[in-house]
C-alpha positions in Angstrom: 39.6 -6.8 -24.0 37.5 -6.8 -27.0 36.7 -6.6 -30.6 36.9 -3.5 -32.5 32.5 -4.1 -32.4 32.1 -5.8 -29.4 32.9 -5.5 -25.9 34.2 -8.1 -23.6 33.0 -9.3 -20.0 34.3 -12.5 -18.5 33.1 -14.6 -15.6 34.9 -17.7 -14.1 32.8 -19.6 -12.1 33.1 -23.7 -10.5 29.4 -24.0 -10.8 26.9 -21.9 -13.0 24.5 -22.0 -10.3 26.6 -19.6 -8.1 25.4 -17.1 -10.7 21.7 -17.2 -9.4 20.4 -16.3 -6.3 20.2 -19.6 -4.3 16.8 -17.8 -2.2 14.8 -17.9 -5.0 12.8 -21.2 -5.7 12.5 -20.9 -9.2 13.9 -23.0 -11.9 17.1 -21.5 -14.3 15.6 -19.7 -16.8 12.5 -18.1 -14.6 15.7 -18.0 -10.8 16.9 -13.9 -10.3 20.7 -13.4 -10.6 22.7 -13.4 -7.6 23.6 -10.3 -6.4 27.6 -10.4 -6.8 27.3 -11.8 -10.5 24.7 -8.2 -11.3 27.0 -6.2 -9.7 29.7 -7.4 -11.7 28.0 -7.9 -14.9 26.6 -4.1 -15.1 29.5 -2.5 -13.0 31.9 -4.1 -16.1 29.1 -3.1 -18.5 29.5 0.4 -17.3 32.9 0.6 -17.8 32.9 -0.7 -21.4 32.1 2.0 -24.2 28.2 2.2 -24.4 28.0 2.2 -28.5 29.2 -1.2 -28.4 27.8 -4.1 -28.2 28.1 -6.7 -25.4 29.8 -10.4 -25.5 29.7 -12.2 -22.1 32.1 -15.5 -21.6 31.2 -17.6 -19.0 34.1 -20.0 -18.0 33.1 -23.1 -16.2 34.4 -26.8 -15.9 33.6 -29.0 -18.7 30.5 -31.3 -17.3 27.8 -32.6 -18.7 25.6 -31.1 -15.9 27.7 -27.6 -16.5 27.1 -27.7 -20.0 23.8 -28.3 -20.0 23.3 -25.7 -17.2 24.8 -22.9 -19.7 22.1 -23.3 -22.1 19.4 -22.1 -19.4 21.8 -19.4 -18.2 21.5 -17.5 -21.7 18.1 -17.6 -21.6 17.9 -16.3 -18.0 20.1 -13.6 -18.4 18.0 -12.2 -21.1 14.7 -12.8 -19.0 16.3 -11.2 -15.6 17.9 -8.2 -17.3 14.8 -7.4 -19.8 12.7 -7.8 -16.9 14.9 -5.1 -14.9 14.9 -2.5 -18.0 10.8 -3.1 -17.7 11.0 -2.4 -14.3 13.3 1.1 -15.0 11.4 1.9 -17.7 7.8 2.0 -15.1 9.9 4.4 -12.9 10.5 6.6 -15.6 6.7 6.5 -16.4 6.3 6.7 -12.8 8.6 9.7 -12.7 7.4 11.5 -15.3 3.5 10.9 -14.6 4.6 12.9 -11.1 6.7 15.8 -13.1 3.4 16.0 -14.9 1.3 16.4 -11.4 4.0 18.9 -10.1 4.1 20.8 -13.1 0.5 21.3 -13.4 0.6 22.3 -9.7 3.6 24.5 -9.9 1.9 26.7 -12.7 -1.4 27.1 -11.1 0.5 28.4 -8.0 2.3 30.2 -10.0 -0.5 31.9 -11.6 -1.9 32.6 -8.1 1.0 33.8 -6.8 1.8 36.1 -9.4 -2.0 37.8 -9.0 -1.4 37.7 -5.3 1.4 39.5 -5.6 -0.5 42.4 -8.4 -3.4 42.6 -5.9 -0.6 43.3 -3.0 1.2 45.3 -4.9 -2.6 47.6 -5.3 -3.7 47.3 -1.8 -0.3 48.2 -0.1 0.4 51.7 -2.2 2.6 52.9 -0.6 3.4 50.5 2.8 7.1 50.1 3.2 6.7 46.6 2.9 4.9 46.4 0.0 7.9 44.9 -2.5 8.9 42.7 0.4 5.2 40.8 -0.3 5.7 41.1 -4.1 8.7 39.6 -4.2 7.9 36.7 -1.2 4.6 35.8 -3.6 6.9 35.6 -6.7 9.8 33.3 -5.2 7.0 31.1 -4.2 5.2 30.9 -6.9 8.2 29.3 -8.7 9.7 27.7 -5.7 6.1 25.5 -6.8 7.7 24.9 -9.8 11.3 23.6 -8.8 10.8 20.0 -8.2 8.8 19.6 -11.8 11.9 21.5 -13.1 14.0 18.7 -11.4 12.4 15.9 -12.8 12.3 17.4 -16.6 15.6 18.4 -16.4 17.7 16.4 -14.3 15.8 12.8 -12.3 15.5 11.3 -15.5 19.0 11.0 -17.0 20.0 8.1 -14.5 16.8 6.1 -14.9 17.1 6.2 -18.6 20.6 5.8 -18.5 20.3 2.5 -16.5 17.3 1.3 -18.3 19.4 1.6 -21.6 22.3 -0.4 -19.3 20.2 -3.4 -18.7 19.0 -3.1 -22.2 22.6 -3.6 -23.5 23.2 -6.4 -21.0 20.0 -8.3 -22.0 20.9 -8.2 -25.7 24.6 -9.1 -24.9 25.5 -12.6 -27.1 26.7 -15.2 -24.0 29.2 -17.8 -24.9 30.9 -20.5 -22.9 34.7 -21.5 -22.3 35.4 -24.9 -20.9 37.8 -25.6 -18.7 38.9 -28.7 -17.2 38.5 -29.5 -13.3 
């Protein structure tokens, strides 16, 4: 489907404007992508080998009006998916500015919990109870910790993941193949 460099998505379409969103009031290069055409851009993208890099063919009839709708469709692919990595990459900030809240949370109850549970542990002696309220002090104090541990180790990986996508797709080289109607 491709080069041995480059990977290969195709699009056939009567009319380059079915490739924006027909809502949006905007000209070409500023319009959003219709919904269908993203979805089948980054759903092929995600198929294709990720250390490649991207070639997108647009077919469409051989018009003046076609033709000269193609040359705003390169640059509005690039603006529309750059502007979608930027928008990724503030929910990664986003995400990671609120790991950074939770975390600092999580330790201090931490910390608390884990003198909570020494001063219970002194004032209980010998109360049959007394490792039940040790233990219940120490599960808490890094239950605070579990969603910080989430983000750090885990929330990320998709964000970043899809920001890098979109990345890929706005640097992909767009060509045209004619066709006649």
């Amino acid at each position: 489907m491709g080069t041995s460099t480059e990977n290969t998505i195709e699009l056939r379409v009567d009319d380059i404007a079915q490739l924006f969103d027909t809502l949006d009031p905007y000209p070409f290069p500023e319009r959003d992508l219709n919904r269908d055409a993203e979805e089948y851009i980054v759903g092929w993208a995600q198929e294709l080998a990720p250390q490649q890099s991207l070639r997108i063919i647009v077919h469409h009839p051989d018009t003046p009006h076609q033709r000269s709708a193609f040359l705003a469709l390169s640059e509005a692919m690039v603006g529309y998916f750059g502007s979608r990595s930027l928008a990724i990459q503030r929910e990664l900030n986003e995400l990671f500015r609120i790991g950074r809240y939770s975390l600092a949370i999580g330790i201090v109850t931490l910390i608390a919990c884990l003198l909570l549970a020494q001063l219970a542990a002194g004032l209980l002696h010998d109360a049959p109870f007394k490792r039940l309220v040790e233990e219940s002090f120490l599960i808490l104090g890094w239950v605070a910790n579990w969603r910080p541990l989430d983000i750090f180790l885990y929330d990320w990986w998709p964000l970043a993941r899809k920001r890098d996508l979109y990345r890929r797709i706005a640097a992909a080289r767009i060509e045209e193949k004619l066709y006649k109607i």
